[in-house]
C-alpha positions as CSV (number, residue, x, y, z in Angstrom):
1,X,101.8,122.3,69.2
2,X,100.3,119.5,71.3
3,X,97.6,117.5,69.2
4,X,95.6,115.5,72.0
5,X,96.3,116.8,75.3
6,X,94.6,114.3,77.0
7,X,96.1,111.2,75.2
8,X,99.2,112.8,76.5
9,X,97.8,113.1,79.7
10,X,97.3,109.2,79.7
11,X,100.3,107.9,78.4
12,X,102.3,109.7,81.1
13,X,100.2,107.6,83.2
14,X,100.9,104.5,81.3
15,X,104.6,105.3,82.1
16,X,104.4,106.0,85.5
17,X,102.4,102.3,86.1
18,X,104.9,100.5,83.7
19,X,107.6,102.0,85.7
20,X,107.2,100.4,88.7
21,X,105.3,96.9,87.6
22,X,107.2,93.9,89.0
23,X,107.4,92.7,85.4
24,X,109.9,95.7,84.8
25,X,111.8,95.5,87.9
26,X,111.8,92.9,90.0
27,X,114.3,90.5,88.2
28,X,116.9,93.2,88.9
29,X,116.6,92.9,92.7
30,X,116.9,89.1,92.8
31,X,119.9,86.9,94.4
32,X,122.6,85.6,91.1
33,X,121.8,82.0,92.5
34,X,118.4,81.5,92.7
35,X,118.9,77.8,92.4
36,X,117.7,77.5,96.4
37,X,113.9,76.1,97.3
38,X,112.1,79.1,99.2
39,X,108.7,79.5,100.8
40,X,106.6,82.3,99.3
41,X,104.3,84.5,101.0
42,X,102.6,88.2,100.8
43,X,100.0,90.5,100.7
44,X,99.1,93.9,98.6
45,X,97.6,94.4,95.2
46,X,100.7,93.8,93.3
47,X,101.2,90.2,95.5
48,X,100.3,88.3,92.4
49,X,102.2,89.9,89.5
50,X,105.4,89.6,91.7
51,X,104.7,86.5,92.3
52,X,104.2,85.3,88.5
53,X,107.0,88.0,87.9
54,X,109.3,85.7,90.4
55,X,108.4,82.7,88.9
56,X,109.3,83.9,85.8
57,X,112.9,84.3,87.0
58,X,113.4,82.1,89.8
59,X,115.3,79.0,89.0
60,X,114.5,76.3,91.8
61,X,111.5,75.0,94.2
62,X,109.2,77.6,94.5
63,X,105.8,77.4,97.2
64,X,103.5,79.5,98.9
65,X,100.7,81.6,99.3
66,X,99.6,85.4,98.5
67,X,97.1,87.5,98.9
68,X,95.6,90.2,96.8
69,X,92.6,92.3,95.9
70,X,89.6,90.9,94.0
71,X,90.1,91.4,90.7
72,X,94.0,91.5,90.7
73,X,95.0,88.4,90.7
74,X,97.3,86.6,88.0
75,X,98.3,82.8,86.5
76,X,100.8,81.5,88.4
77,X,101.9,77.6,88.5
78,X,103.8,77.1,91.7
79,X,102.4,80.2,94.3
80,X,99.1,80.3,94.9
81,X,96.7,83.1,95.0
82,X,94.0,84.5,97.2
83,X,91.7,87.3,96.4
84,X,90.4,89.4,99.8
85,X,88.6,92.4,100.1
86,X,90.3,96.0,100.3
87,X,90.3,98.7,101.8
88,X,87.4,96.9,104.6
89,X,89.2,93.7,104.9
90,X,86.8,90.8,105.3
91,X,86.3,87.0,106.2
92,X,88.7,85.8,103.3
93,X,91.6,88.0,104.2
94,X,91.5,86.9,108.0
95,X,91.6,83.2,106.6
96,X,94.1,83.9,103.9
97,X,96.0,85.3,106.9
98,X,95.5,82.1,108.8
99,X,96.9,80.2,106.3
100,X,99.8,82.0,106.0
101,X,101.1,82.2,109.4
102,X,100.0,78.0,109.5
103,X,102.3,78.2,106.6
104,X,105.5,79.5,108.1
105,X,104.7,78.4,111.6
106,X,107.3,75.2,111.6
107,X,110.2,76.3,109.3
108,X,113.8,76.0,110.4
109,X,117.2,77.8,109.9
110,X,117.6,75.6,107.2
111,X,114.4,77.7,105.1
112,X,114.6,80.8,103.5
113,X,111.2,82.6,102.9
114,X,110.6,85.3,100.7
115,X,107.7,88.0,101.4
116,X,106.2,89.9,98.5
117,X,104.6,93.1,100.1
118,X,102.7,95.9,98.6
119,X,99.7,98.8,99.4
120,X,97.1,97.0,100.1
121,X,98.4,94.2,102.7
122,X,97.1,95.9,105.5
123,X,93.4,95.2,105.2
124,X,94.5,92.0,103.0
125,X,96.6,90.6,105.7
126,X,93.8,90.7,108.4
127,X,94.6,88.8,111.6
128,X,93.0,90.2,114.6
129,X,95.1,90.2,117.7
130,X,93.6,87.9,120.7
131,X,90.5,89.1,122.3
132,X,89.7,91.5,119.1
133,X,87.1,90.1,116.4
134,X,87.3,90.6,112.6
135,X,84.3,93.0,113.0
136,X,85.9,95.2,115.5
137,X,88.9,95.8,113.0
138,X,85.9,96.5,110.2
139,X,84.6,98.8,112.3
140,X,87.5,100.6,113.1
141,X,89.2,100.5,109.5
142,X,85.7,102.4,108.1
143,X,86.0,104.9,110.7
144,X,89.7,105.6,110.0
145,X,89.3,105.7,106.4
146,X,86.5,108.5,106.6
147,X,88.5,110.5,109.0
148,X,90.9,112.0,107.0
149,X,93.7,110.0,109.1
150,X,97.0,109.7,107.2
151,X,97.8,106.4,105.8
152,X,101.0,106.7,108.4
153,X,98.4,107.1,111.3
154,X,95.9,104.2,110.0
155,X,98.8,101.2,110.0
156,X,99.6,102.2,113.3
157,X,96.3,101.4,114.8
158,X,96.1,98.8,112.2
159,X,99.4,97.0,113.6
160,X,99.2,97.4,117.2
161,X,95.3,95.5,116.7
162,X,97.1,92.9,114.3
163,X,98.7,89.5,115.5
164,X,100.6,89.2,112.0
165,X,101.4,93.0,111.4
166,X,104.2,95.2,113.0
167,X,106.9,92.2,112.5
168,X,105.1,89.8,114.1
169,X,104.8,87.9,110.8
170,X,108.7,87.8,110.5
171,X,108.5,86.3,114.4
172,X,106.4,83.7,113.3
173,X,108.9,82.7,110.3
174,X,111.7,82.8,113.2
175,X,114.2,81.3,112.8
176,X,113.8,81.1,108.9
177,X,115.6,84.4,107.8
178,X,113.2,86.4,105.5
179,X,114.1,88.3,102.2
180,X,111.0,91.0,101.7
181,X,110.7,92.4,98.4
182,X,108.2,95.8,98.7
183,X,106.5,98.1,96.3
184,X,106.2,101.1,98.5
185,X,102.4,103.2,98.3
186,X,103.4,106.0,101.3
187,X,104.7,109.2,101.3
188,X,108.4,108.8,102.5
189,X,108.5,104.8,101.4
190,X,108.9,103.4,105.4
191,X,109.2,100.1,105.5
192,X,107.5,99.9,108.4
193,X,104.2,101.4,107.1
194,X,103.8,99.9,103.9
195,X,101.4,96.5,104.7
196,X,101.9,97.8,108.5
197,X,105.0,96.3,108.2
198,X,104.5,92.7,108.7
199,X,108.1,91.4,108.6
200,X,110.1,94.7,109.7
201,X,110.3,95.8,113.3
202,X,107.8,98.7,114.6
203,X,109.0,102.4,115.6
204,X,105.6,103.5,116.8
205,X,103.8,102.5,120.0
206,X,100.5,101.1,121.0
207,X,99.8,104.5,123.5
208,X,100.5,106.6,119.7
209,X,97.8,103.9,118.5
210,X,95.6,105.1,121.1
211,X,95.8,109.0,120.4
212,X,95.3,108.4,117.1
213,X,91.9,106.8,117.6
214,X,91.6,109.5,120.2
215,X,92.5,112.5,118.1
216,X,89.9,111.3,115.1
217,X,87.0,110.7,117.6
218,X,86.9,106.9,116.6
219,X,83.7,104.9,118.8
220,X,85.7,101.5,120.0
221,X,84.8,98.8,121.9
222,X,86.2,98.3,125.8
223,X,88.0,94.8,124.8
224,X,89.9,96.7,122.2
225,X,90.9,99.7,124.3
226,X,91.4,96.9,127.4
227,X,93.9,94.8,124.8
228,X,95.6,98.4,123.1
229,X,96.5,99.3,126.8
230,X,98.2,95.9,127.6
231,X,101.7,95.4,126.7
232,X,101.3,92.1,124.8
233,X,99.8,95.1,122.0
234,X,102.9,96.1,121.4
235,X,104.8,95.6,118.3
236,X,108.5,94.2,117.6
237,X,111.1,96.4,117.9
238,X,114.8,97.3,116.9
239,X,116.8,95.0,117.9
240,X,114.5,92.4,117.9
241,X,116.2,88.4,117.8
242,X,113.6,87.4,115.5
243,X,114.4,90.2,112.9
244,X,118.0,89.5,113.1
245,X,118.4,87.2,109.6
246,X,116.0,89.3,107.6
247,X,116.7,91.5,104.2
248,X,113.9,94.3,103.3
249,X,114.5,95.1,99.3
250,X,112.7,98.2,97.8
251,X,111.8,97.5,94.5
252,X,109.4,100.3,93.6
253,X,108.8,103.9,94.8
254,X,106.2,106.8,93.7
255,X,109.8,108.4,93.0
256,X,110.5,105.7,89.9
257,X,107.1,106.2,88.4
258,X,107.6,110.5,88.5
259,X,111.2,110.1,87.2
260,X,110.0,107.7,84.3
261,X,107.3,110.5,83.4
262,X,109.6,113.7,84.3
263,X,112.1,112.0,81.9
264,X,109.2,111.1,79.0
265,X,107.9,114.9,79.6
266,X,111.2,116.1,78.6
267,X,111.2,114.0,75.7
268,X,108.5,115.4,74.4
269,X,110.1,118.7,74.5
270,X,108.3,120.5,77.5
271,X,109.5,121.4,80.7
272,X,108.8,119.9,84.0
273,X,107.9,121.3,87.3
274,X,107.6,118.1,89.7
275,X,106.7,118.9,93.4
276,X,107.6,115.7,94.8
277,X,106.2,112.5,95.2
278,X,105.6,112.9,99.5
279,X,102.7,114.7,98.9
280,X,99.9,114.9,101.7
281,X,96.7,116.6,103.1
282,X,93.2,117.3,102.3
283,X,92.5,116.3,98.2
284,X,90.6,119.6,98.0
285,X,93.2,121.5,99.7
286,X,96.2,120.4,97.8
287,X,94.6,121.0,94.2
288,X,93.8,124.8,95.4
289,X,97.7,124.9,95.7
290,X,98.4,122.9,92.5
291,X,96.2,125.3,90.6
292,X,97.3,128.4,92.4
293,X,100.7,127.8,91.1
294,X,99.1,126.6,87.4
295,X,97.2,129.8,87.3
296,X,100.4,131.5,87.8
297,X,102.0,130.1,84.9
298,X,99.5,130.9,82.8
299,X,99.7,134.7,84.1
300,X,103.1,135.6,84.6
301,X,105.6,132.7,83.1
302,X,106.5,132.1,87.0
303,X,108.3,129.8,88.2
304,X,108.5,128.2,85.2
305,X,107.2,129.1,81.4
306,X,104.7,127.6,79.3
307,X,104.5,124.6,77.2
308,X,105.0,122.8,80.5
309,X,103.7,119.9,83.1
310,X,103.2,119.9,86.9
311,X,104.0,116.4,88.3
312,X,103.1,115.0,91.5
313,X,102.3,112.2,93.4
314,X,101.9,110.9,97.6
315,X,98.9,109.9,99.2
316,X,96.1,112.7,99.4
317,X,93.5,112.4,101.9
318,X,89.4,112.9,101.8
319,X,87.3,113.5,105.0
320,X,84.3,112.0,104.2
321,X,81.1,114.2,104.9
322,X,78.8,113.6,101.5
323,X,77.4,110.4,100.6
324,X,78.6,110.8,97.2
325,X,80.9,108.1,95.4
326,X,84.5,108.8,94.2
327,X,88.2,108.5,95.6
328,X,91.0,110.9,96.2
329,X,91.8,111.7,92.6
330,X,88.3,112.3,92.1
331,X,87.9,114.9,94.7
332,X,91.0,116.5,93.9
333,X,90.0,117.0,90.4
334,X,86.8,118.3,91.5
335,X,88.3,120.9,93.8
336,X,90.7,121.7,91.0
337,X,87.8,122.0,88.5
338,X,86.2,125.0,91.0
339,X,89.9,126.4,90.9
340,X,90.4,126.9,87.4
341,X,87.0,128.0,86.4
342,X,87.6,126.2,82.7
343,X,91.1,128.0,82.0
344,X,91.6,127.2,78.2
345,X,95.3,126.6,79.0
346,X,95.1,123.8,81.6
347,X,94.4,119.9,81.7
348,X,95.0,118.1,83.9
349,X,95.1,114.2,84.8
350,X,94.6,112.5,88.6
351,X,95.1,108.9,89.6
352,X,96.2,106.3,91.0
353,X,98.6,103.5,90.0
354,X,96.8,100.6,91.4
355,X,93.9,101.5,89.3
356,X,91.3,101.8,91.5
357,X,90.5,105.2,92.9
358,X,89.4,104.6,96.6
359,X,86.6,102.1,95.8
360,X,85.5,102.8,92.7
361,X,86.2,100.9,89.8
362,X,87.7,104.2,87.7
363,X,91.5,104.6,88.9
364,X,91.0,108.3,88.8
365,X,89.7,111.3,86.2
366,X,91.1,113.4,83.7
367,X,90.1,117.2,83.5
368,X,90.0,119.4,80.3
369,X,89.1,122.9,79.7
370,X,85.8,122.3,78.4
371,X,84.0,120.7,81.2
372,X,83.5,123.4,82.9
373,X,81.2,125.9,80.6
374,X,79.9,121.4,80.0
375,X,79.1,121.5,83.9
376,X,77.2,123.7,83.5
377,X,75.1,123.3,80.9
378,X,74.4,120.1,82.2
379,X,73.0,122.4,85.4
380,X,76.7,120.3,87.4
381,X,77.6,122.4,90.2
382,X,81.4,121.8,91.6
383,X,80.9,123.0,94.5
384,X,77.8,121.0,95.6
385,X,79.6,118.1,93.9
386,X,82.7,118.8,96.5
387,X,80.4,119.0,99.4
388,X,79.2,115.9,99.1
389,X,82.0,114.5,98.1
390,X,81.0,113.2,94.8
391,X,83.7,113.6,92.5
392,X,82.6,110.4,90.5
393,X,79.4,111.4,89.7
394,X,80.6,114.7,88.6
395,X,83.5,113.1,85.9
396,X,81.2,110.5,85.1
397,X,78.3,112.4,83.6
398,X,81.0,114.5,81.7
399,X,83.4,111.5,80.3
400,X,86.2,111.8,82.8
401,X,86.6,109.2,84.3
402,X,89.4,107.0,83.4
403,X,88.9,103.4,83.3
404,X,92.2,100.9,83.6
405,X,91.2,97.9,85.4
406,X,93.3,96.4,88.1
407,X,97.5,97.8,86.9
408,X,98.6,94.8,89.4
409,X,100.8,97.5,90.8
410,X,100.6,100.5,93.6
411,X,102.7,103.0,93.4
412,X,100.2,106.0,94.9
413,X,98.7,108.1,93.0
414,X,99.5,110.0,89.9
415,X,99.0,113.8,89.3
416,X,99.7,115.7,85.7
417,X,98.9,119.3,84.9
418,X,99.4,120.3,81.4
419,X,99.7,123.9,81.0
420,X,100.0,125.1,77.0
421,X,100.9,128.7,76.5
């Protein structure tokens, strides 16, 4: 007998977050000798607790720079920190960005740098390529990020309009060889689309850079379709000279967070059915198929039976068409709500590990059987809700919305479906 559902709910959430915070892990990944002076830099919204996490541990000269979101930074004595904006990136990123290529601009072979890189660095790390302006990136990033574009497809425009992303960071610290430490946030953990990639060499092209923005419809300016079609757009590739001294270290995956809370689910007792942490698609879409196949537990014991939980994670997608507020999670829980039509058996829990669902200040919402006979005394329509794409609103009026602050970590997102017999 399960006592409080949802406080289960949230604790397997705690784990997952815990699981892949740099204060957990990153000591594990680091040199024996750390006695040596090295340079600091990075970008993402766990950039600041690895950096106090490798101060902490780190036993000689540390300096440097990093940037994160507002509202995640952390103390740190010898690194400092910079807060930008995210996911839009503005005037303080571009500078930040500045600054960091200034930083690592003179360095010798003699040097050793060490990037901290996490989700976020993309928009953090914002250095227009020549001839492109901060706005035309803005622009461009808003469009992307309502078009239902996969993460993948965004940091390849991203890059290829980028004169610090797709390697070209690692170039600058040429020929200082360059240790990067990453926390991955996309489906399949690529090095070279987590940040965009800033100190790793580039597999995709600036003509794929061009579909993209031509396959989503995306209004851009002549100087940036004159500077995508010139070759100086394109970013560093295999084999490059300036790659050749540099170490990429994963340090964090989704995976680590779902195998921390697959092994605390079987803990408890109850069996896990985890779907994988690649994930991808329309929100709406892939909670009809997560609560398809919860549905079918509850009806037939298939594939697995009762007391169990569904675990997922990846990086869902919205196309924006409402004017509603809410994230991902938010949406996917609202689609999910419609789905189950209140089914006594099932709650369920979607979030995501940085804490902040889209840009909203909830990290994501948890769902219990109740709130849908609440819905609709309250006159809530899900559907309505879904077309405008107001998940927020929805959770918020009925208590679901779960509130974490900043985790300092980003992991993707989180998904739990309990299903009691």
């Amino acid at each position: 007998m399960i006592e409080n559902p949802q406080k289960l709910l949230l604790d397997l959430f705690d784990t997952a977050v815990n699981a892949a915070h740099p204060r957990e892990i990153l000591a594990q990944y680091l040199p024996e000798d750390t006695s040596g002076r090295a340079v600091v830099i990075g970008a993402g919204k766990a950039a600041a607790s690895m950096a106090a996490a490798l101060e902490a541990h780190w036993q000689g000269p540390l300096s440097g720079l990093v940037v994160t979101r507002y509202g995640h930074g952390e103390e740190t004595k010898h690194i400092e920190v910079v807060e930008a904006a995210h996911p839009v990136p503005d005037d303080a990123g571009e500078a930040v960005a500045k600054r960091i290529f200034e930083l690592v601009s003179d360095l010798t072979s003699e040097d050793t740098v060490i990037c901290l890189i996490s989700g976020g660095g993309s928009s953090l790390l914002s250095l227009p390529a020549p001839g492109i302006s901060l706005s035309d990136k803005q622009a461009i990033n808003k469009a992307l990020l309502k078009s239902g574009a996969s993460i993948s497809e965004m940091n390849c425009v991203r890059k290829h309009l980028s004169a610090i992303k797709g390697g070209r960071l690692a170039k600058a610290c040429y020929p200082a060889p360059v240790h990067t430490y990453a926390i991955s946030d996309v489906p399949g953990d690529e090095a070279t689309v987590i940040a965009s990639g800033p100190t790793v060499s580039d597999p995709t092209t600036s003509q794929q850079a061009l579909d993209i923005i031509s396959h989503y419809n995306i209004a851009v300016a002549e100087n940036v379709l004159a500077w995508l079609n010139s070759p100086e757009s394109e970013t560093l590739k295999d084999g490059d000279p300036a790659l050749a001294n540099n170490k990429f270290t994963m340090i964090a995956t989704p995976k680590h967070s779902l195998d921390a809370a697959e092994a605390q689910v079987r803990a408890l007792g109850l069996t896990p059915l985890v779907f994988g942490d690649k994930i991808e698609g329309e929100s709406r879409e892939i909670a009809k198929m997560h609560g398809a196949i919860a549905l079918q537990i509850t009806d037939t014991g298939q594939p697995i039976k009762p007391p169990c939980i569904i675990l997922s994670g990846g990086e869902t997608t919205v196309t924006v068409k409402g004017n509603g507020r809410g994230g991902r999670n938010a949406e996917f829980l609202l689609s999910l709500t419609e789905t189950l039509q209140g089914n006594e058996h099932i709650y369920a829990l979607a979030a995501d590990t940085d804490g902040i669902d889209g840009s909203e200040d909830n990290a994501g919402c948890i769902l219990t059987p109740q709130m849908f006979e609440q819905a609709k005394a309250k006159g809530l329509d899900p559907v309505a809700y879904l077309a405008n794409n107001d998940g927020y609103g929805f959770f918020e009026q009925l208590d679901g919305l779960i509130m974490t602050g900043p985790t300092r970590t980003n992991v993707n997102d989180f998904r739990a479906i309990l299903i009691l017999e």
